[in-house]
N, C-alpha and C positions, 0 to 999 in steps of 0.2 A: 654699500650693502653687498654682502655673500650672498649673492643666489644660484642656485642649483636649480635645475629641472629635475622633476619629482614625476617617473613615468606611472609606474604601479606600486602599491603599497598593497602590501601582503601583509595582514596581521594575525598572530599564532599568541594565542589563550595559553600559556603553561603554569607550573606551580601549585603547588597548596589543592589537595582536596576541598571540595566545596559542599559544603550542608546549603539545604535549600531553607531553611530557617535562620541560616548567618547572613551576615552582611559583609562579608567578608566576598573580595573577589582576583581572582587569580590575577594577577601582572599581565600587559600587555606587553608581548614582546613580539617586534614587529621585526622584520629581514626584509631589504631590498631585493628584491627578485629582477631588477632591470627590466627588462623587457621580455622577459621569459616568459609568462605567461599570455604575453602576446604574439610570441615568434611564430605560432600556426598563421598571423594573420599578417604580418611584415617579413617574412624570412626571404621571401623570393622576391620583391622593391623595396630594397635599398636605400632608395626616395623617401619613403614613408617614415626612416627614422629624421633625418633632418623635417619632416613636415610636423612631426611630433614637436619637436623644436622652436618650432614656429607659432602654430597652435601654440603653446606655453607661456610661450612672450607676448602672443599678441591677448589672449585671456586677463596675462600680468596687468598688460597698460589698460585697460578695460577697466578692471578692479578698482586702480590705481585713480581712472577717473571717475569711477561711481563715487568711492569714497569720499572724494572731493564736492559732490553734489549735498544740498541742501535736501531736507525730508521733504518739502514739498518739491523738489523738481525730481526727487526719487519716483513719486507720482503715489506712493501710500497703498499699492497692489494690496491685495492679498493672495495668499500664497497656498494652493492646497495642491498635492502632487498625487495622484492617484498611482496604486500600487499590486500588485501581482507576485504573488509566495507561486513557484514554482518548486514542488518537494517532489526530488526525486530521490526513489527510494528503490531496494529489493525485498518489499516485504517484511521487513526488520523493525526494530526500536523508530529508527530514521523518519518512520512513516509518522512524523506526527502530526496530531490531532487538529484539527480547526482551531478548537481554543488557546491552542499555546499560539498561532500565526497573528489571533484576534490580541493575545496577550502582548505579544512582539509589539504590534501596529499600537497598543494603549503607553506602552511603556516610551518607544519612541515620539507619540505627540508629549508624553509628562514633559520628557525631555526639553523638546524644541518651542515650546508653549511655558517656562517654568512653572508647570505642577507637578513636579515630582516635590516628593512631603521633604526631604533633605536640603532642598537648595538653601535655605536660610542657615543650615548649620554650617555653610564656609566660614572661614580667614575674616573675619571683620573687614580685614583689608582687603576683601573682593566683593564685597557685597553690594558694594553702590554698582558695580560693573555684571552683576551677572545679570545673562541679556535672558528677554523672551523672544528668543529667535520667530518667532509669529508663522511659521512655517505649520501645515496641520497635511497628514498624511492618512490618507484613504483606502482600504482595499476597491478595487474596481468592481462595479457592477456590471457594466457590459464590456465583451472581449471586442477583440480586432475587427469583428465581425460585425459587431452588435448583438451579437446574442446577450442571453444570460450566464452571468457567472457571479461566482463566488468572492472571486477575486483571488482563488489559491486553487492551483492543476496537480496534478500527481502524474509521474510516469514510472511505470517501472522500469529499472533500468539498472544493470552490474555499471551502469557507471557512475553509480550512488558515490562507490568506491576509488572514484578518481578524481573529481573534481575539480578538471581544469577545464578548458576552455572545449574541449571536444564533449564533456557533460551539458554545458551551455547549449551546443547547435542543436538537438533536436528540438529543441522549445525555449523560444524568447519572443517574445511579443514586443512591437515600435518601440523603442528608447525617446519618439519624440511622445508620445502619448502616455508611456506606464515606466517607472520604476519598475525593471528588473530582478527580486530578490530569487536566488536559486539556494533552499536547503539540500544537504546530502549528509550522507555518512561520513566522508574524508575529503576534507577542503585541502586540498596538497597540502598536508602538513600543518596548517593552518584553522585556526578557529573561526577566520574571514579573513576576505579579500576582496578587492574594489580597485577600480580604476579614476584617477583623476580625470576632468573634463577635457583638459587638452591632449592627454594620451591616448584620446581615444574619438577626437573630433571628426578626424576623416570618417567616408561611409563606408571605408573597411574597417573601421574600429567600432562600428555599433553590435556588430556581432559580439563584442566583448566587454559590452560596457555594462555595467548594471552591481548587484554585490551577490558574491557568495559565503553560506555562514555554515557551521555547522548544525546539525539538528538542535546537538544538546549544549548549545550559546544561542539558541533562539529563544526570545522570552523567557520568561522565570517563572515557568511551570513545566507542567509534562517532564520532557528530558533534559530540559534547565533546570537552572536556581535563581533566584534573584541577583546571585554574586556575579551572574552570567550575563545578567539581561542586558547589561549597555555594550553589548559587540556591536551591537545593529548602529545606535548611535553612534558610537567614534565611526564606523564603516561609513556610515551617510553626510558624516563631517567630512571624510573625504571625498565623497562622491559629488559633494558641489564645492570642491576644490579647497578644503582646509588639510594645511599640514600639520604636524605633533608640533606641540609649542618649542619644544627646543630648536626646530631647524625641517631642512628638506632630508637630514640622513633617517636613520632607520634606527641608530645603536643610539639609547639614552645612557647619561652616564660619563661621556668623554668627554673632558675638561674642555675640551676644542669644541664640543658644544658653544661653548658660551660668544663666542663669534660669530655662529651663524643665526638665521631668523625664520620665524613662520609668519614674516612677511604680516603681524599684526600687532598694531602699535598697543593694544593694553594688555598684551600680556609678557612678562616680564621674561628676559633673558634667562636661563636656566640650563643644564646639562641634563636634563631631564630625569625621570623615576622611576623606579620599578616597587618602590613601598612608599607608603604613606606619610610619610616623614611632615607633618603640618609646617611645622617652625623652617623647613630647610631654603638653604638659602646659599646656591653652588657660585652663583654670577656676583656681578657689582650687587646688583637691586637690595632690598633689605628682606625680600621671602620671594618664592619660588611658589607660581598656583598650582600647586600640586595634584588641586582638587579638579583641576580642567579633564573632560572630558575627552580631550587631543590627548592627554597623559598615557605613561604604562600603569598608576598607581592602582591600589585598588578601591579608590574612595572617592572614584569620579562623581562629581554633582553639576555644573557648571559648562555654559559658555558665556565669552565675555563679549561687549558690546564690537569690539573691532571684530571679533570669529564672526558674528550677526552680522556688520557687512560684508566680509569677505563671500561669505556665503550667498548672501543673497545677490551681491553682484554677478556671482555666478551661474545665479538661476534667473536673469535679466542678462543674460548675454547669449547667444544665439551659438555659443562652444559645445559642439555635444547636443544641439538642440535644446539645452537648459530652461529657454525662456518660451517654448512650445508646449511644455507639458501645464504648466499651471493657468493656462487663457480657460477664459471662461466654456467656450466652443469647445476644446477637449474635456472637461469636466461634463460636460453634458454628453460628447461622445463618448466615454468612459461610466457614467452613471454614477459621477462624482459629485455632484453639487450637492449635498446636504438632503437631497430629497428620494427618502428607498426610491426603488424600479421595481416595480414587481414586474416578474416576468416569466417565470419557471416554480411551476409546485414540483414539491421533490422531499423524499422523506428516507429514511434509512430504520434498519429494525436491529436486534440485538443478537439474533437468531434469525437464519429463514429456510433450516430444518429442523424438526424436534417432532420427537412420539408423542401419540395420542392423549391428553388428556394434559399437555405440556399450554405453556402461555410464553407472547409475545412482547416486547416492548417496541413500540413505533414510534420515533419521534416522525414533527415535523423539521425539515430543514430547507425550506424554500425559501426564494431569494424575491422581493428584499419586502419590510414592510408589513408581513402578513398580519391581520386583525381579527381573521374567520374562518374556518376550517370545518369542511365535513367527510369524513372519513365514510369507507360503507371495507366491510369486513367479510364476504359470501363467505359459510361455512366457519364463521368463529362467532365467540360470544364477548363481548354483543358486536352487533351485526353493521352497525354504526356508529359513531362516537363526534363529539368535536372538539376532544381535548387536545393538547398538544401534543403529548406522550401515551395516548391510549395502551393500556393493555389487555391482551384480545387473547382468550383460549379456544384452543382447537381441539376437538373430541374424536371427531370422525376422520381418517385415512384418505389420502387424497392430494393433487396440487389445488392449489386457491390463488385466485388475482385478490389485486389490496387495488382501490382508488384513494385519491385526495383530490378535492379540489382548496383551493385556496382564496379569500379574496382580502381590499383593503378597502373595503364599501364602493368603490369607484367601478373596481373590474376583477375579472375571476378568472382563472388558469386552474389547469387541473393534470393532474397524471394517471394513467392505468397502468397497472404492473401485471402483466398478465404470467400465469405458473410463479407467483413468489414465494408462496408457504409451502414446502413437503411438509406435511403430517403422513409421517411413518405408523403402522401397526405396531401397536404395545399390548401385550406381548408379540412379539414379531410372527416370519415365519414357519413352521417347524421344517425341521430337519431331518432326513440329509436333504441337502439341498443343491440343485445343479444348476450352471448358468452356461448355456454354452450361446445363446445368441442369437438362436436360431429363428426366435418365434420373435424376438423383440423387434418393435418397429424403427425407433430412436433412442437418441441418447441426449438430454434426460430424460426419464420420465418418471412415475409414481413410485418405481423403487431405488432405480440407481442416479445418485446425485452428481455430478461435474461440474469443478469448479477450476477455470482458468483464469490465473494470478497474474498471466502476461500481456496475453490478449491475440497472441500470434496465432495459438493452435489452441486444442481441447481433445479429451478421449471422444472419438466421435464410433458411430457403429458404420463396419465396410460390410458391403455384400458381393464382394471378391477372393476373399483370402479365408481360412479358419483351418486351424487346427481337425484333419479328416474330414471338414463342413466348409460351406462357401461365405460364410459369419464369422464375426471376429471386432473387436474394439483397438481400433487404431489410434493411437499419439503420433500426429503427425510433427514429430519432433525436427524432422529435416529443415522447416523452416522458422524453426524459436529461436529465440538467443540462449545466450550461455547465462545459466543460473536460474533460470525459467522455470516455473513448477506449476504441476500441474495435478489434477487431484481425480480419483475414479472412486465415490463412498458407496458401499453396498447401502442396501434396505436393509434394516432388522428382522434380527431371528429369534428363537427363544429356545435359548440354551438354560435354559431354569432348571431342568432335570436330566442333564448331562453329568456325567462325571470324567469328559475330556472334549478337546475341541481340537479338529484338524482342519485346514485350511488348505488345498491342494487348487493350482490351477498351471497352467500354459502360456508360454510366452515365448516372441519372438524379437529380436534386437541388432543389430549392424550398426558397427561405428562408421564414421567415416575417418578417420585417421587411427593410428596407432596410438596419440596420446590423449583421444577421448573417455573419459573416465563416467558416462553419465551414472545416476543412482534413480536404482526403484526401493522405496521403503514400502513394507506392508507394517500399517498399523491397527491395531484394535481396541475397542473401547466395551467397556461396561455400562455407560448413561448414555445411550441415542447418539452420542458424537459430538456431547460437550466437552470432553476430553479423551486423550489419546494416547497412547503406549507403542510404542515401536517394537516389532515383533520382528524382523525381520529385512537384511540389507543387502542387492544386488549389486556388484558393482563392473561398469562399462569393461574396466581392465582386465576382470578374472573371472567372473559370472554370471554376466550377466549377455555377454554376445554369444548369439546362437549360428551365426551365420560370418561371412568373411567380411573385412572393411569393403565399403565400398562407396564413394564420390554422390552415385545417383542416388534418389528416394528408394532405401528398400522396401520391397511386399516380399513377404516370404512363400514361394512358391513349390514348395515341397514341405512332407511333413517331417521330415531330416534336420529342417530350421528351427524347430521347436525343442523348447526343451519343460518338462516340470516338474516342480520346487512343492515341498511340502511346509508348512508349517504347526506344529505342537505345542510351541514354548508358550501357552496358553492357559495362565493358572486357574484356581476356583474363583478368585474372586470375580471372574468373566462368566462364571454361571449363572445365568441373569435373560431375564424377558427380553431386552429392548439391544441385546449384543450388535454390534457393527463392526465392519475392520472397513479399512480404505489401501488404495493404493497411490503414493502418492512420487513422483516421475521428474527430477533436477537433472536437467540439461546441463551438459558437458560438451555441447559440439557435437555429439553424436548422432545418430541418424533414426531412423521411425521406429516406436516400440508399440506391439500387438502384444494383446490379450485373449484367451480362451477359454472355455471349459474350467471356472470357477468353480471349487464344490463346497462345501462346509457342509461337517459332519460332526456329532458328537453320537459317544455310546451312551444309553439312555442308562438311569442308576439302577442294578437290578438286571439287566440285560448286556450279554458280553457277546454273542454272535450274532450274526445276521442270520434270517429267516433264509434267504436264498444263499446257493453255494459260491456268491462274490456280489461286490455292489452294482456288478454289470450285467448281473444274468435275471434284472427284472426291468418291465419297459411297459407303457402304456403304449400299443401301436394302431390305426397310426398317430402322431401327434404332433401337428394340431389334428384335435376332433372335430368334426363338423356333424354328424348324424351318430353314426355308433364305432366302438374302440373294445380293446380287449385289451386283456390283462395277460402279458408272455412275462411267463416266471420259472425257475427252476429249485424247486424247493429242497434244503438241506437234508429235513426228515419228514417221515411223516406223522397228522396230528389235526386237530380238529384246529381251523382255518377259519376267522373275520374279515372281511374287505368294507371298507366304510371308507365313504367319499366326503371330502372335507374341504373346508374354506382354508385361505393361507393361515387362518388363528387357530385353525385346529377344530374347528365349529362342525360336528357332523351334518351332513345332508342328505346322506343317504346309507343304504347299508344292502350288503347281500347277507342272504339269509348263512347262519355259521354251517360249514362243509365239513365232512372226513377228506382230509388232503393227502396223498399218499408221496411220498418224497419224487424227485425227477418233477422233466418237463411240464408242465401247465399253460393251458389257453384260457380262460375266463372273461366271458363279457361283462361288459358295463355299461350299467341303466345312465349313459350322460344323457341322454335326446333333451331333455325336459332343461339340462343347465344354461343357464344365462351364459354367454359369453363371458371369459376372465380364465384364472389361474387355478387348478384344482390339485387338492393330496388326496393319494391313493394310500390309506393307513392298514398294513396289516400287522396283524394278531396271531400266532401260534409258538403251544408250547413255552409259556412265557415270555418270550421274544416279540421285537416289533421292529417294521421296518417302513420306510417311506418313499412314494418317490413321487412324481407329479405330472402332469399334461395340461394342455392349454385347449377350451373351446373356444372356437369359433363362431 
């Protein structure tokens, strides 16, 4: 017998575009990678490769004796191996869905169980041999911990984009209790990759052991195809120690194939495939199983009764901890045995901002078992539900908590989500509009949304720094990673009777190196902030640092640091009630970004000047109001003069009686004593012109 030791096998998906309604599926083309993917965890003992060695051999004679055992001294196990999808991602395609992981995990029992609906259409001549590997695969209900889970984590991470072995350490869970599977964007080169059980038996190789695939070769849905779906299988063929049917190399194809072995006596000698060739037939034998799922073909169906014990001797040998994950005692520690866990209510929505008079979609998605559900909806219609997916509208302006609780007749869990709905005003604000920060208590609240994609930082509100004021909205970027994003959404305005839209705000930024390039987008939307148009791009290297590199967390401590940026490029079709823009903030390594003095203005249709001689020479003082406030103006010309007090919708509430106003300075009081606390416009009228500004009572 030729035998070779077989460290890592690395398998890369090329060829043939793929329709997800073909059956049709790319060649496997695998490359030996040696020990490269392991060299973070062997490179400095040297020992470790000879103990590779060993492990290898002594796995072989293992094998070599189960084989030899009778089914009853086998002892007739069964076999279930609980499992954990670990999808890292950056926010991308990558991030897929539940259902394509639930899809992966169906497709791989068809497999290892012969239900997939093709097994019957092999070779005649393999039919009596194709095995039902009896193997059944579970996503985990409870983690390391015992908590509740899923059995699938998400991290964000730019190392979506690299997928070796340094992707792996932030997140792996015991190799003796769970199957390791980690999706990402770029599996080095590769469409999967896996480790044999003896390359990775020492307790420096558990850090490595497990499989990694690509997003779009997971399952045959979402960002697969079905021509994709069995990466998982051949990968898990090697992950309890089957090699390609031609041998332990890598390259199918070479006549010198036919001398070596996959170490399993029913399947036929072969140089191996990369097409589907039925009838071929490279070795002595009289056909070549083409159809074997160890193959590169594209028409895998099969394993044959010797892969079935190879396999399982593997998972009955203590190599890799193999024979620790499927005991009954772990299945129970895992939340594996066939029986849900309930143990966490938990529901996700479709939306969880939208304007007034918009609606929701809620699923349930709690773990495991649920039978009963009762929802309760404060401030939507209706106000309760117990369907699975309720959908719930919101009328009134405002944050809203969502409950669930859950039960499975026995016992009941439940969740509060408290501030989950913004309902924005429809039609929004009017305008012009100013934000500088000063009156706001937090961030978020009923008008400005944040959303952080990473988890490190958020635009949060300082009360240290501001543009001319001691307010200001900090990204504390100093501590995010690179590719990080993060999002700052205004409240709605109502640009319905404008016929232009400016955007003018303040900002300060420090790199910390010279080849930090972060980026600020301002974008805007016309529907609430279902969708989004990019207006506008800062960038770390040319426009966006205001201040010099520098190592420490900048605050910018002079108004010298600041710079501001206007934007216009704002067509009609943004003429609209429910107007929004956001700002949204990608990490480059660069260092803390503030914001200030937000304004959005449009000129109303019919009106081209402003009532006073600049946007700056009218002010409610002082402001916050607490008892009484005047009105400091400087007016353009003179002309008979309205001041009317008004809700952020534009709703009057009050009005002083109409004045002869003569141009120049003005002090005028206002009747606030009687306002409820909240946000008020000061609307005036003269000369056909109209102009706005606002104050806050207390």
């Amino acid at each position: 017998m030729n035998f070779r030791y077989s460290f890592l096998l690395l398998c890369a998906a090329v060829a043939s575009v793929l329709s997800t309604n073909a059956q049709q599926n790319a060649p496997f083309m695998c490359s030996t990678h040696g020990l490269e993917h392991l060299a973070p965890l062997h490179q400095n003992d040297p020992h470790r490769l000879a103990d590779i060695v060993q492990y290898e051999a002594d796995l072989e004679a293992f094998t070599q004796q189960y084989a030899a055992l009778s089914e009853e001294e086998r002892g007739g196990n069964t076999y279930v191996i609980p499992v954990v999808f670990h999808i890292i991602h950056n926010n991308g395609v990558e991030n897929i869905s539940d259902a394509q992981v639930h899809d992966a995990i169906r497709v791989l029992n068809d497999d290892f169980n012969k239900l997939n609906a093709d097994w019957d259409n092999v070779r005649p001549e393999f039919l009596g041999i194709v095995a039902d590997v009896g193997i059944t695969f579970r996503l985990a209900q409870l983690d390391p911990n015992g908590e509740c889970t899923s059995g699938i984590t998400r991290t964000v991470s730019a190392l979506t984009n690299d997928g070796t072995q340094d992707m792996k350490d932030p997140i792996q869970w015991p190799r003796n209790k769970y199957l390791n599977v980690w999706t990402c964007a770029y599996a080095d080169g590769a469409a999967g990759y896996t480790q044999t059980p003896g390359s990775v038996n020492g307790g420096w190789g558990a850090a490595a052991d497990g499989i990694v695939l690509l997003h779009d070769y997971t399952g045959s849905i979402g960002t697969s195809s079905v021509g994709r779906s069995r990466t998982l299988t051949h990968e898990v063929g090697h992950w309890i120690n089957l090699r390609h049917v031609w041998g332990p190399t890598n390259e199918p194809g070479l006549l010198g194939n036919c001398g070596e072995t996959d170490n399993v006596s029913d399947t036929p000698p072969t140089e191996g495939w990369t097409s589907c060739a039925l009838n071929g037939n490279t070795c002595t034998t009289p056909l070549d199983n083409v159809e074997n799922y160890m193959e590169y073909s594209y028409c895998s169906k099969m394993f044959t009764e010797g892969q079935k014990t190879r396999m399982l001797s593997a998972l009955n040998s203590s190599t890799a901890q193999r024979n620790q994950l499927w005991q009954q005692s772990n299945l129970t520690a895992t939340g594996t045995t066939g029986n849900d866990v309930l143990c966490a209510a938990a529901f996700t929505s479709n939306l969880r901002q939208i304007c007034a008079g918009a609606s929701v979609v809620f699923s349930d998605v709690s773990y495991h078992g649920v039978t009963e559900r009762d929802w309760t909806f404060p401030g939507g219609t209706p106000a309760t539900s117990t369907d699975v997916n309720p959908v719930v509208t919101y009328t009134t302006p405002g944050l809203y908590p969502v409950s669930l609780t859950v039960g499975n007749g026995l016992l009941d869990v439940s969740t509060d989500e408290v501030d989950y709905i913004l309902v924005l005003p429809n039609p929004g604000f009017a305008t012009p509009f100013t934000e500088g920060f000063e009156n706001v208590g937090a961030l978020p609240n009923n008008d400005w949304a944040v959303l952080d994609f990473g988890g490190n930082a958020a635009f949060q509100l300082v009360a240290t720094t501001g543009y001319q004021s001691s307010k200001s909205v900090r990204l504390n970027n100093h501590v995010s990673e690179v590719d990080e994003k993060d999002e700052l959404v205004s409240p709605t305005f109502d640009m319905s009777n404008v016929q232009d839209i400016t955007i003018t705000y303040r900002y300060a930024f420090a790199r910390h190196a010279a080849d930090n390039n972060d980026l600020l987008r301002l974008y805007v939307s016309n529907d609430c902030g279902n969708n989004w148009s990019l207006r506008q791009q800062l960038y770390g290297a040319t426009n966006l640092s205001t201040s010099a590199d520098q190592s420490s967390a900048f605050t910018p401590t002079q108004d010298a640091q600041w710079a501001e940026t206007s934007v216009n490029n704002i067509s009609s079709s943004y003429f609209v009630g429910n107007f929004r823009f956001k700002f949204l903030f990608q990490n480059d390594g660069g260092n803390n970004l503030f914001l200030d003095n937000i304004n959005i203005n449009g000129t109303p249709v019919g009106f081209a000047e402003l009532i006073t001689t600049s946007t700056n020479n009218i002010a409610v003082v002082p402001n916050p109001v607490r008892h009484t406030s005047d009105l400091v103006l400087d007016l353009r010309e003179s002309g008979r003069l309205t001041v009317d007090i008004c809700d952020p919708q534009g709703r009057v509430l009050g009005a002083l009686p109409e004045m002869d106003a003569s141009a120049g300075a003005k002090r005028i009081s206002l009747p606030v004593g009687d306002l409820a606390p909240g946000m008020y416009l000061v609307v005036l009228h003269q000369n056909g012109r109209a102009q706005v500004t606002r104050f806050t009572k207390e």
